[in-house]
BAKEGU-662530 format. One record per residue: residue in three letters; x negated, y negated, z of N, C-alpha, C in turn. Coordinates in nm, 3 decimals. Each point is the difference from the previous one (the first is absolute). Layout:
BEGIN
<pt 'ALA', <X, Y, Z>, <X, Y, Z>, <X, Y, Z>>
...
//
This chain:
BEGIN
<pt 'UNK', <8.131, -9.208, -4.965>, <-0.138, 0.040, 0.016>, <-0.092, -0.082, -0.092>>
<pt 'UNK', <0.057, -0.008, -0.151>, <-0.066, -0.104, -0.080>, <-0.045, -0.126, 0.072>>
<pt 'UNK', <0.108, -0.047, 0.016>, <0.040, -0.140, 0.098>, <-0.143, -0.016, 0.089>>
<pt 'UNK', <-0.012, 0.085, 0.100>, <-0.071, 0.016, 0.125>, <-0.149, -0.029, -0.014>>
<pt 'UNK', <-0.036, 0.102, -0.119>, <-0.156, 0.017, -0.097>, <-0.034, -0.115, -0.032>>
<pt 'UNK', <0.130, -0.113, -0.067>, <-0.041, -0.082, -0.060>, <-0.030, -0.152, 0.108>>
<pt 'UNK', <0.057, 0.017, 0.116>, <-0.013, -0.106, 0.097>, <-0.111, 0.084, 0.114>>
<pt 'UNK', <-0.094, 0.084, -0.001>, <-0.096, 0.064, -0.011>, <-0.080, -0.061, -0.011>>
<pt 'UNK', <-0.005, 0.032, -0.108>, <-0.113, -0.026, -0.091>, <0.019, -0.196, -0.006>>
<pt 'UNK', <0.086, -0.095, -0.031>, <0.012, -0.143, 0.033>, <-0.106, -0.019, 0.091>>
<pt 'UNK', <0.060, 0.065, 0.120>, <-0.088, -0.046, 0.097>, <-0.147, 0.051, 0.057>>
<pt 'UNK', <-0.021, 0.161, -0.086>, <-0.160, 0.007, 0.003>, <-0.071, -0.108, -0.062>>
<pt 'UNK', <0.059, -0.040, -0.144>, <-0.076, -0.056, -0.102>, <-0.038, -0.143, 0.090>>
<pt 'UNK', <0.111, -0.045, 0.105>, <0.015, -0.137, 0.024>, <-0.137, -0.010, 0.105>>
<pt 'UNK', <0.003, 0.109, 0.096>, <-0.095, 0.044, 0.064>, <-0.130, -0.046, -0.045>>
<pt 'UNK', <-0.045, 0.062, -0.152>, <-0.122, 0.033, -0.055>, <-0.027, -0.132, -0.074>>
<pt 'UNK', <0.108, -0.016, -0.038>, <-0.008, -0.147, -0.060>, <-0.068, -0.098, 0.090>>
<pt 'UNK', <0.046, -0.037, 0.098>, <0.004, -0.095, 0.145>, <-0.127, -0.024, 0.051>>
<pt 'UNK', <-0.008, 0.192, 0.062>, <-0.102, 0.022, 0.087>, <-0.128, 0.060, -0.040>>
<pt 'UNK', <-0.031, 0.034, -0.143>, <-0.077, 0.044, -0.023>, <-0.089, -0.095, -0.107>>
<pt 'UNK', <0.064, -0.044, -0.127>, <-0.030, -0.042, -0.121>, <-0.197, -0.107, 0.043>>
<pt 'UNK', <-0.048, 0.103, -0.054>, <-0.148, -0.067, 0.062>, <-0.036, -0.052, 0.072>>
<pt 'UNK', <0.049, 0.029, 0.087>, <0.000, -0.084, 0.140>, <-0.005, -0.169, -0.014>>
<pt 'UNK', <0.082, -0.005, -0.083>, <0.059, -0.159, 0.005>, <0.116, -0.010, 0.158>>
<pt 'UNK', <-0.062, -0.146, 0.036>, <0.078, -0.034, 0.105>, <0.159, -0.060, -0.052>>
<pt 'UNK', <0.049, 0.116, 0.034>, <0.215, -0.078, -0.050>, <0.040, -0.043, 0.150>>
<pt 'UNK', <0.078, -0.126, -0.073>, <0.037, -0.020, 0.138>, <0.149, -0.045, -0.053>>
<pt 'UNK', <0.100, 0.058, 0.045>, <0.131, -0.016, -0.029>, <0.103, -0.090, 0.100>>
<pt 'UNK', <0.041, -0.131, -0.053>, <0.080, -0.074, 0.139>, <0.156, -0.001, -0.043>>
<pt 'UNK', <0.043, 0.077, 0.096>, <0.169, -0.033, -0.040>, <0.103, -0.061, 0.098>>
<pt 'UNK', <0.079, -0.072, -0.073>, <0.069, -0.086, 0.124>, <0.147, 0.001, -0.095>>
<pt 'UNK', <0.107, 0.011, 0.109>, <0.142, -0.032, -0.078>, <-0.008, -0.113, -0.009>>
<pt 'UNK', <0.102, -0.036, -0.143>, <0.053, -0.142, -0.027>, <0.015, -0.100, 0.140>>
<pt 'UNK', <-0.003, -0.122, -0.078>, <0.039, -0.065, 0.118>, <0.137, -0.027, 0.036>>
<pt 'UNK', <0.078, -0.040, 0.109>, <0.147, -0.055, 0.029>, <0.065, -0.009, -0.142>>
<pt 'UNK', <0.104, 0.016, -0.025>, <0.082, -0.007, -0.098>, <0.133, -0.026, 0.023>>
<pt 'UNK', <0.083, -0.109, -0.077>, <0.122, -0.025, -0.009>, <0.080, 0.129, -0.066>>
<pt 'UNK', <0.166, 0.037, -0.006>, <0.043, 0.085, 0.028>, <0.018, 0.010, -0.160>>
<pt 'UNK', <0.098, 0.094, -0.029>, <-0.004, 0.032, -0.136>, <-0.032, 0.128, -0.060>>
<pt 'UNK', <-0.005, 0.016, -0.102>, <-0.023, 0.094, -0.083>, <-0.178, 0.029, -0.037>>
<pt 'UNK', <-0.030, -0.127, -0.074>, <-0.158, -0.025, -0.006>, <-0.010, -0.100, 0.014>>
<pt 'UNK', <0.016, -0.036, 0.160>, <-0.058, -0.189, 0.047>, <-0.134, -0.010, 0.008>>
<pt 'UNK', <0.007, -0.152, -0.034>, <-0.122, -0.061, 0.054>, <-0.061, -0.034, 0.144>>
<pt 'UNK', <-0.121, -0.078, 0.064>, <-0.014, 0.045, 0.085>, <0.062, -0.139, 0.117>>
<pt 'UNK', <0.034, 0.018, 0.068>, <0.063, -0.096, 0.123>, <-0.114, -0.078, 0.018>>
<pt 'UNK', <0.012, -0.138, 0.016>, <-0.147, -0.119, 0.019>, <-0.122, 0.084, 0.079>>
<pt 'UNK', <0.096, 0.057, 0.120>, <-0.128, 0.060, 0.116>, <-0.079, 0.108, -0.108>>
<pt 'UNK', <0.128, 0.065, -0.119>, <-0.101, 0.143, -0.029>, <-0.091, -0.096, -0.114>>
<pt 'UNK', <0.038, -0.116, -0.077>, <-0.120, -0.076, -0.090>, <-0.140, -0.028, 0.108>>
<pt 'UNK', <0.036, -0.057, 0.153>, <-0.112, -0.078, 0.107>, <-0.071, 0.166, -0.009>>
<pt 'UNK', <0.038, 0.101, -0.010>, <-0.046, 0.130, 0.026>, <-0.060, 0.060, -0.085>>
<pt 'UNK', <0.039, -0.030, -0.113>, <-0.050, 0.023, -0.125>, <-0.183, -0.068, -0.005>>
<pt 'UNK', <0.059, -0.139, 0.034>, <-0.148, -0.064, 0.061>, <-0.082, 0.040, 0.060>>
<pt 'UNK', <0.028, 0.044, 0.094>, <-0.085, 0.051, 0.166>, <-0.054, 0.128, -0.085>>
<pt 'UNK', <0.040, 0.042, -0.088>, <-0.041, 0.140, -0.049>, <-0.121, -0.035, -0.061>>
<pt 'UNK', <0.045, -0.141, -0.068>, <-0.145, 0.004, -0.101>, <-0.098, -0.037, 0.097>>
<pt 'UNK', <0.003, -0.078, 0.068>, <-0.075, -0.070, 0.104>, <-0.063, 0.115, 0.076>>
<pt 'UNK', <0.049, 0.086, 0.032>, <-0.046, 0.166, 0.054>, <-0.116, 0.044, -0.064>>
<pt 'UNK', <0.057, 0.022, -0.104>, <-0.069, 0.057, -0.108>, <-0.103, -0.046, -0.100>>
<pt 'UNK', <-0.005, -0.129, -0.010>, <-0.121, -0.063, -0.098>, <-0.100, 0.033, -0.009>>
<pt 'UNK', <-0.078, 0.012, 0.137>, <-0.165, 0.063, -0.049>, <-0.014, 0.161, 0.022>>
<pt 'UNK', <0.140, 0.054, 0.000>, <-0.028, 0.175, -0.033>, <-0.044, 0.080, -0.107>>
<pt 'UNK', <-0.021, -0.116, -0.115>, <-0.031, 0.048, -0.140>, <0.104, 0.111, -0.044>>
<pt 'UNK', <0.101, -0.056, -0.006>, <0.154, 0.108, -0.053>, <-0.041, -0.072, -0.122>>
<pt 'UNK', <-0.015, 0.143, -0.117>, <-0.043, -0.007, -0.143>, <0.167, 0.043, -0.082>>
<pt 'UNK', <0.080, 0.067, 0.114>, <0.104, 0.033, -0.142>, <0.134, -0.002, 0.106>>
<pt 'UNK', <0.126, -0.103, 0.006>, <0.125, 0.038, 0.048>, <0.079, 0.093, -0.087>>
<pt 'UNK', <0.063, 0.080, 0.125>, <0.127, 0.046, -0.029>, <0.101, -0.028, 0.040>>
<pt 'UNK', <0.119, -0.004, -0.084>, <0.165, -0.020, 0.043>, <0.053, 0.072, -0.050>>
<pt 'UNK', <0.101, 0.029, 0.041>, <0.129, 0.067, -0.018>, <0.071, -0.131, -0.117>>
<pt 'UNK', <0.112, 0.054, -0.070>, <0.063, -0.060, -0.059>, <0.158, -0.114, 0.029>>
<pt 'UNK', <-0.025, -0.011, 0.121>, <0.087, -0.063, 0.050>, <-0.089, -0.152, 0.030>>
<pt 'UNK', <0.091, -0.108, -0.006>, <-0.034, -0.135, 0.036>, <-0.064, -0.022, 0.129>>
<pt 'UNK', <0.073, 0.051, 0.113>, <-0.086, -0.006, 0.128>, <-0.123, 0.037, -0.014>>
<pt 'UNK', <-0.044, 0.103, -0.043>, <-0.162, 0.085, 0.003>, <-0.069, -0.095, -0.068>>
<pt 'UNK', <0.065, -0.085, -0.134>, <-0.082, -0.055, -0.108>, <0.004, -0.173, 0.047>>
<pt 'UNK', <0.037, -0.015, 0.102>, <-0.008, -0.137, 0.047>, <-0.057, -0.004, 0.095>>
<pt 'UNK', <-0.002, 0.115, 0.062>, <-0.131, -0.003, 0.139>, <-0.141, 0.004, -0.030>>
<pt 'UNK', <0.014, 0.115, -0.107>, <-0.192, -0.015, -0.056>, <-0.022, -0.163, -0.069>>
<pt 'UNK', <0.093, -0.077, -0.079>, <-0.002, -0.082, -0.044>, <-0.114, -0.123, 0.026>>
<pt 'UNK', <-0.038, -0.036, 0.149>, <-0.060, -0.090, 0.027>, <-0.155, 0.065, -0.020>>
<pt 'UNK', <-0.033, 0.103, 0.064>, <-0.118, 0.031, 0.007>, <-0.056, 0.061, -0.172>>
<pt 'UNK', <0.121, 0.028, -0.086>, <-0.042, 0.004, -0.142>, <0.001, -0.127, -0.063>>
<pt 'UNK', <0.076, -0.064, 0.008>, <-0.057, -0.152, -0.050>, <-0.144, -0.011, 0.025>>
<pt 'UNK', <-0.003, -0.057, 0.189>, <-0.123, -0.098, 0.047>, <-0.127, 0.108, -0.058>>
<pt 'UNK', <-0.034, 0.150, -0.051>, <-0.067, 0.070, 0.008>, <-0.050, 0.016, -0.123>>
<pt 'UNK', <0.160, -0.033, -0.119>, <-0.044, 0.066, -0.137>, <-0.005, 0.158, -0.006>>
<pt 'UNK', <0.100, 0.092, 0.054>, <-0.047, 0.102, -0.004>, <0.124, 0.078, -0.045>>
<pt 'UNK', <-0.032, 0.112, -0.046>, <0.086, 0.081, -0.135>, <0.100, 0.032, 0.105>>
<pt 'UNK', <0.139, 0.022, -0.048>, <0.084, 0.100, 0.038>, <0.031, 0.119, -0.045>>
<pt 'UNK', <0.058, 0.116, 0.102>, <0.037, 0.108, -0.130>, <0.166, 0.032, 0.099>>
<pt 'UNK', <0.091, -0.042, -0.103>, <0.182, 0.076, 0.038>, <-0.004, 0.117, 0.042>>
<pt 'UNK', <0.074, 0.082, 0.062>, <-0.019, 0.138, 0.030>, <0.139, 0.006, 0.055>>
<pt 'UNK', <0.075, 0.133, -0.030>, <0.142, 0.019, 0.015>, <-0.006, 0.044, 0.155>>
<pt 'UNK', <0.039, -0.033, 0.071>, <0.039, 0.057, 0.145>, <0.054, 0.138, -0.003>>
<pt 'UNK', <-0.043, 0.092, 0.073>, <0.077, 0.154, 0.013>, <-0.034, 0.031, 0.139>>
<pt 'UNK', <0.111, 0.013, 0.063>, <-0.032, 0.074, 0.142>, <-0.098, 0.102, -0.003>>
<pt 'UNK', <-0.058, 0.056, -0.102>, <-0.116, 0.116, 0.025>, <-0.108, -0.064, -0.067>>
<pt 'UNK', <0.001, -0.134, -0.037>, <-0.126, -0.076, -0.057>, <-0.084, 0.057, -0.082>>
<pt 'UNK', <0.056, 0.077, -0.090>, <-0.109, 0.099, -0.061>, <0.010, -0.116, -0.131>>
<pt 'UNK', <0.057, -0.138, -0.004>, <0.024, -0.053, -0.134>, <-0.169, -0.064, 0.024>>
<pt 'UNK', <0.027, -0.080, 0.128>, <-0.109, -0.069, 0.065>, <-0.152, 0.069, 0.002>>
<pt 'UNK', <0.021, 0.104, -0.005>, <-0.149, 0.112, 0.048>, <-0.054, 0.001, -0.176>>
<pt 'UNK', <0.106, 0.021, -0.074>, <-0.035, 0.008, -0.164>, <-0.050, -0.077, -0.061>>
<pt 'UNK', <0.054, -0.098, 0.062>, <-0.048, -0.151, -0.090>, <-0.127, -0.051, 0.057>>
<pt 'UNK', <-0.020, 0.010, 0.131>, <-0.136, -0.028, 0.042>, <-0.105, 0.060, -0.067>>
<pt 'UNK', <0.050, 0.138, -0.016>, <-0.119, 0.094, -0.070>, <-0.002, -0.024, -0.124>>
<pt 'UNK', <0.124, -0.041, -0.059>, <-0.016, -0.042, -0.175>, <-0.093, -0.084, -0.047>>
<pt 'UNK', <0.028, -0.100, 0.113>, <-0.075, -0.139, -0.033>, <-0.174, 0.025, 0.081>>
<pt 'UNK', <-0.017, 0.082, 0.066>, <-0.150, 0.047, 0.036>, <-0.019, -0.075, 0.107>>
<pt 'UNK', <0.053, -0.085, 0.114>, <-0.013, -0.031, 0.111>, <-0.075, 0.021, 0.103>>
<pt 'UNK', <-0.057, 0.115, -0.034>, <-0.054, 0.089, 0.121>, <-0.116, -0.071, 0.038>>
<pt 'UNK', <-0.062, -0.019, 0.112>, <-0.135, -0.080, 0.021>, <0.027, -0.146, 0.009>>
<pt 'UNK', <0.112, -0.050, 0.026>, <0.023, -0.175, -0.041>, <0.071, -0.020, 0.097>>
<pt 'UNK', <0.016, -0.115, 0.070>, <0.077, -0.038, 0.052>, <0.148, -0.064, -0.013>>
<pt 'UNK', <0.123, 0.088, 0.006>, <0.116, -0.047, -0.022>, <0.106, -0.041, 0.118>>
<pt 'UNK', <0.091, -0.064, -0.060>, <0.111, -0.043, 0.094>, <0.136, 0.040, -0.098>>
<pt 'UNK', <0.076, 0.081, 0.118>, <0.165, 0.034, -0.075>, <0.050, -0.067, 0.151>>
<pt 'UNK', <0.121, -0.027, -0.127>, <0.126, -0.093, 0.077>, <0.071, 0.116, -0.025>>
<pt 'UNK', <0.082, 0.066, 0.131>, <0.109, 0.094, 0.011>, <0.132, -0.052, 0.062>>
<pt 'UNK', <0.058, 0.134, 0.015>, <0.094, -0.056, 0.074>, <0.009, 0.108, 0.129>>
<pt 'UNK', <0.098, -0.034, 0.108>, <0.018, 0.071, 0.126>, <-0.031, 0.119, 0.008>>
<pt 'UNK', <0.119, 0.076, -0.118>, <0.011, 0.126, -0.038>, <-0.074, 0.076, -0.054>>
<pt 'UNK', <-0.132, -0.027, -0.080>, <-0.091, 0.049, -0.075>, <-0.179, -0.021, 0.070>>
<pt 'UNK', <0.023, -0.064, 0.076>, <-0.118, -0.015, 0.089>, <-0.083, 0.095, 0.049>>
<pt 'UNK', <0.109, 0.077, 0.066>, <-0.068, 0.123, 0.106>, <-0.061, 0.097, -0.110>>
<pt 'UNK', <0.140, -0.025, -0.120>, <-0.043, 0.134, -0.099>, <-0.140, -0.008, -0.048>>
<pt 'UNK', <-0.068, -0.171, -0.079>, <-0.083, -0.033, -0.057>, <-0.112, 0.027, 0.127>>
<pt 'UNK', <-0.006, 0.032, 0.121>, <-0.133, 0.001, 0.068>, <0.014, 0.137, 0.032>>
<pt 'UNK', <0.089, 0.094, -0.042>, <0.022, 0.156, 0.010>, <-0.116, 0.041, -0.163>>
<pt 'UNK', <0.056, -0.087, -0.061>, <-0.042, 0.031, -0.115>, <-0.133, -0.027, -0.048>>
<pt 'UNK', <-0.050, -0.113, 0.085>, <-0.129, -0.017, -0.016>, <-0.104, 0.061, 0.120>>
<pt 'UNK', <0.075, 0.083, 0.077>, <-0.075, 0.087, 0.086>, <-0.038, 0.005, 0.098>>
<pt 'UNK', <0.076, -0.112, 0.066>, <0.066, 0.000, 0.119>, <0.125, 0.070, 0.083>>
<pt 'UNK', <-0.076, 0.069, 0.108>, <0.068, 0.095, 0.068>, <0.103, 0.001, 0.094>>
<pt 'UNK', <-0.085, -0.087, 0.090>, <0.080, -0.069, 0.157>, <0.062, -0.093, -0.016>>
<pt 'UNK', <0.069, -0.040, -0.105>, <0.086, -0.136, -0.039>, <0.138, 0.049, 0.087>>
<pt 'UNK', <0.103, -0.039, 0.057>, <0.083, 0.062, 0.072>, <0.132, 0.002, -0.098>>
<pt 'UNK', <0.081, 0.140, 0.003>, <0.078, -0.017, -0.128>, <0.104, -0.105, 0.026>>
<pt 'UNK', <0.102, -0.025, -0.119>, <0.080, -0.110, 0.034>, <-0.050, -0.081, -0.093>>
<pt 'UNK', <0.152, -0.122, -0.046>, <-0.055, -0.118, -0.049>, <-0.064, -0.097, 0.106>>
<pt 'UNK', <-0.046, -0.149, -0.073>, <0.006, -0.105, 0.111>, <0.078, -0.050, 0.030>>
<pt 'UNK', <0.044, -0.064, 0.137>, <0.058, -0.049, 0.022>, <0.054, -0.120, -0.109>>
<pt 'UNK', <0.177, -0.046, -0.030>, <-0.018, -0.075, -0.068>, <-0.031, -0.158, 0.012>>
<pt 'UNK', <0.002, -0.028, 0.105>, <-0.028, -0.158, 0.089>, <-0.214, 0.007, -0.020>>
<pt 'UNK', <-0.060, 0.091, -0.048>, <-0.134, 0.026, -0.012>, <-0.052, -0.028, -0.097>>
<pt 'UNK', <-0.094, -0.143, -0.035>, <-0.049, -0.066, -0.086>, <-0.126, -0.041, -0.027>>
<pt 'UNK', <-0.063, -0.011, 0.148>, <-0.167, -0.020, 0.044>, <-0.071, 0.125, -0.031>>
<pt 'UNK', <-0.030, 0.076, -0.037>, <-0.076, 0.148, 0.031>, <-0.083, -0.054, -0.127>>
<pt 'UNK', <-0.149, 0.040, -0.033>, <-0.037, 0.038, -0.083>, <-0.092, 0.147, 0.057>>
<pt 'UNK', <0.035, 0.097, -0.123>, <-0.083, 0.115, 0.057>, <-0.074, 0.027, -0.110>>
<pt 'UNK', <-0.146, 0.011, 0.043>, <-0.116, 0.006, -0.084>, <-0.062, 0.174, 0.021>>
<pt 'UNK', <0.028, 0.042, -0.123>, <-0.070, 0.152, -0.036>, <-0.140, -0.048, -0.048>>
<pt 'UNK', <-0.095, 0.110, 0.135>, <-0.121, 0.018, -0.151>, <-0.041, 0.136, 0.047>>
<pt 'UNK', <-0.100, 0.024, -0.071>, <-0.059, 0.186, 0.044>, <-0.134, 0.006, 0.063>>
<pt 'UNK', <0.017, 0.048, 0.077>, <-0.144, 0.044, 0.054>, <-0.006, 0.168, 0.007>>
<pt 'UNK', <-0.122, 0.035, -0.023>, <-0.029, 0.163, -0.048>, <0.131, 0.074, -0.023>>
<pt 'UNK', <0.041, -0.055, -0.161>, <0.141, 0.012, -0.034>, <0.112, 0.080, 0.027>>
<pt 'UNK', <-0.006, -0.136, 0.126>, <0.121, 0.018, 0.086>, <0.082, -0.133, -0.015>>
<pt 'UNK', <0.145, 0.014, -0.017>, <0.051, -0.166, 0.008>, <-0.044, -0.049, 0.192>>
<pt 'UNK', <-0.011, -0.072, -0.005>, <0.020, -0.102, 0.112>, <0.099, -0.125, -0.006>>
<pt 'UNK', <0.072, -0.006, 0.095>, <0.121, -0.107, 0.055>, <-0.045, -0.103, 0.054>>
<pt 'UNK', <-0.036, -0.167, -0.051>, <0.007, -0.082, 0.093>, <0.147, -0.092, -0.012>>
<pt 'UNK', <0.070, -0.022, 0.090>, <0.116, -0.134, 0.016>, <-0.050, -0.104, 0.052>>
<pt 'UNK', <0.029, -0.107, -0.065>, <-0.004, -0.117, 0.049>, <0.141, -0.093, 0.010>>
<pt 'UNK', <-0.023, -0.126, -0.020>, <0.077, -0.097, 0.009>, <-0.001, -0.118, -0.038>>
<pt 'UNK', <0.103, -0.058, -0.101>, <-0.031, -0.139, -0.023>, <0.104, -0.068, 0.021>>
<pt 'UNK', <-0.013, -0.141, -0.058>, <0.116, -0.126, 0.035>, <0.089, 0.040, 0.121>>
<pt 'UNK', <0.108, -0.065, 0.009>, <0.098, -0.039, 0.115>, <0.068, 0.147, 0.030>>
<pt 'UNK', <-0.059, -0.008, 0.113>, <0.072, 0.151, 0.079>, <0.179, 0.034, -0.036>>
<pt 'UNK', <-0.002, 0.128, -0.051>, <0.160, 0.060, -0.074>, <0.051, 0.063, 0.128>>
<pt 'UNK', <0.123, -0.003, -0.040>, <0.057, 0.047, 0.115>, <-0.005, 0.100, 0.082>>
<pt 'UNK', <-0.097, 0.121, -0.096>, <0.013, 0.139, 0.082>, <-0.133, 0.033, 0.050>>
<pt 'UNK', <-0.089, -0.146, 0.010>, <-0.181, -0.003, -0.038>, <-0.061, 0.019, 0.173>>
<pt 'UNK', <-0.084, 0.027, 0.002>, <-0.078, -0.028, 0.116>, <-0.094, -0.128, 0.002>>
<pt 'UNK', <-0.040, -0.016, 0.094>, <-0.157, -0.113, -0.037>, <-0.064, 0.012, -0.114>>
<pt 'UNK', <-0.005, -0.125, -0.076>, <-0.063, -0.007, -0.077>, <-0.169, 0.020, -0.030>>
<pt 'UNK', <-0.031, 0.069, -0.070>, <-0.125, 0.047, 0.009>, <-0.090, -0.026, -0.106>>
<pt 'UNK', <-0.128, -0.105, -0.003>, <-0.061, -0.070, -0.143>, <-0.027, 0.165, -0.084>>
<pt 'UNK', <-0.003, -0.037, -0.099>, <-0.078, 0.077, -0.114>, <-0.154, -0.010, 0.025>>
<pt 'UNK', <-0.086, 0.093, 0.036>, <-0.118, 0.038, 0.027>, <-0.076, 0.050, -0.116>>
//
């Protein structure tokens, strides 16, 4: 019951944080790592570095003020290009299937109102747009052949809203590729 209160309350705060905080416009973009060689904590396969690219190339004039990664090499080599060419801070964040590590640290560091980008992974995806207050996300991980998606949270009359898009070279489990709007 403790337990329950306390991932509760995570996700009111994440809510209020997000969708409310002075009506600053947040706009949250998350996309899994790119392709990765096999292993324990690999690096990323040439296509997931060309991808790593296409990300920044996506993303350059979105004004992303703060990345996030997970602590694994894949997550921290995909944001890699667009934090170089950008100059822009990172913050580590421990992966947890209930992302409440991810929801904490955003709020630690005061995020709210800014535009960010987290690098996830398959498994933590659905959770992180559950968590940021998104409803109709369909449960389930992603597919793992699924590499193109970027899905952009923001709030309107604080409510999350869902947009997906699409970048670089169509993944295996992708539909038509679709520009970033």
């Amino acid at each position: 019951m403790k337990y329950a209160s306390l991932v509760l309350g995570l996700i009111l705060s994440a809510n209020l944080v997000f969708g409310q905080q002075e009506n600053a416009a947040t706009r949250v973009y998350i996309v899994r790592h790119a392709e990765k060689e096999s292993g324990k904590d690999p690096v990323l396969t040439p296509g997931g570095f060309k991808r790593a690219g296409d990300l920044a190339r996506a993303l350059k004039s979105e004004g992303i003020q703060k990345i996030y990664v997970s602590r694994t090499r894949r997550s921290q080599l995909t944001a890699d290009s667009l934090r170089i060419q950008a100059g822009i801070d990172t913050v580590h964040y421990t992966a947890d299937t209930l992302c409440d590590e991810l929801v904490k640290t955003i709020m630690e560091h005061r995020d709210f109102g800014k535009t960010i980008l987290v690098v996830a992974h398959s498994n933590t995806i659905p959770h992180i747009l559950r968590k940021l207050g998104v409803s109709d996300f369909p449960p389930g991980d992603l597919p793992d052949n699924a590499f193109d998606n970027i899905f952009l949270v923001t709030y309107k009359k604080e409510k999350a809203v869902l947009k997906q898009m699409k970048y670089g070279d169509r993944s295996g489990a992708s539909e038509p590729m679709k520009p970033l709007q």
